[in-house]
C-alpha positions in Angstrom: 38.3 125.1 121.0 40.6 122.2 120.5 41.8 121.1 117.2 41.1 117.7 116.0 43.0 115.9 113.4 41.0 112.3 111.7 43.5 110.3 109.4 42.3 107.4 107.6 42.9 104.1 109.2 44.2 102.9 105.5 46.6 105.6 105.5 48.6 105.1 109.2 50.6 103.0 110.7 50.8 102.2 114.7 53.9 101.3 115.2 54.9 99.9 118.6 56.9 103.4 120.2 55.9 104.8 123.2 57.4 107.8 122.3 57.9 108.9 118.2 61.1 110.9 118.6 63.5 110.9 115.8 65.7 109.1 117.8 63.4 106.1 118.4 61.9 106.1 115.3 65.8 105.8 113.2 66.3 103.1 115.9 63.0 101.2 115.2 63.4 101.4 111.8 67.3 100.0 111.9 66.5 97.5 113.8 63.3 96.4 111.3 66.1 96.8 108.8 68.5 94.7 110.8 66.2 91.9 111.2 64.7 91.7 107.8 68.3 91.7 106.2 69.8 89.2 108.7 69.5 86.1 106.0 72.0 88.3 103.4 75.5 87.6 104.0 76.6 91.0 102.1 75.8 93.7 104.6 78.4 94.3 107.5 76.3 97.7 109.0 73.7 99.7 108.3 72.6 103.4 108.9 69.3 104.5 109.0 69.3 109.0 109.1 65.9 110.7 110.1 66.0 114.6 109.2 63.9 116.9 111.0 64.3 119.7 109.5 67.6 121.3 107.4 70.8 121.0 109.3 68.7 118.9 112.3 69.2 115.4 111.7 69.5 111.6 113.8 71.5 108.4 112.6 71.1 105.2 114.4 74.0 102.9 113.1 74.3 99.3 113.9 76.8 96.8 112.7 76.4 93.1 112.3 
């Protein structure tokens, strides 16, 4: 039969993705970065790297 996975609603997150890929999910979380850094003057860019697994990895960069 199927498998069925239950998580506790404290414990997850929706996050607003229609697809979690590594690639959207470094970008989501850069731009959350982005946004919520936006009032400090210091910061120039910022790089956000999701690894998969060893060796198998995504970096979403964004400057200023």
């Amino acid at each position: 039969g199927a498998k069925t996975y239950s998580f506790p609603k404290d414990d997850t997150l929706c996050l607003p993705l229609i697809n979690i890929t590594s690639e959207e999910l470094a970008r989501y979380a850069g731009e959350r970065l982005a946004r919520d850094l936006s009032a400090l003057p210091a910061w120039t860019s910022l790089q956000v790297n999701i690894e998969e697994t060893r060796g198998q990895s995504v970096t979403y960069t964004r400057a200023r």
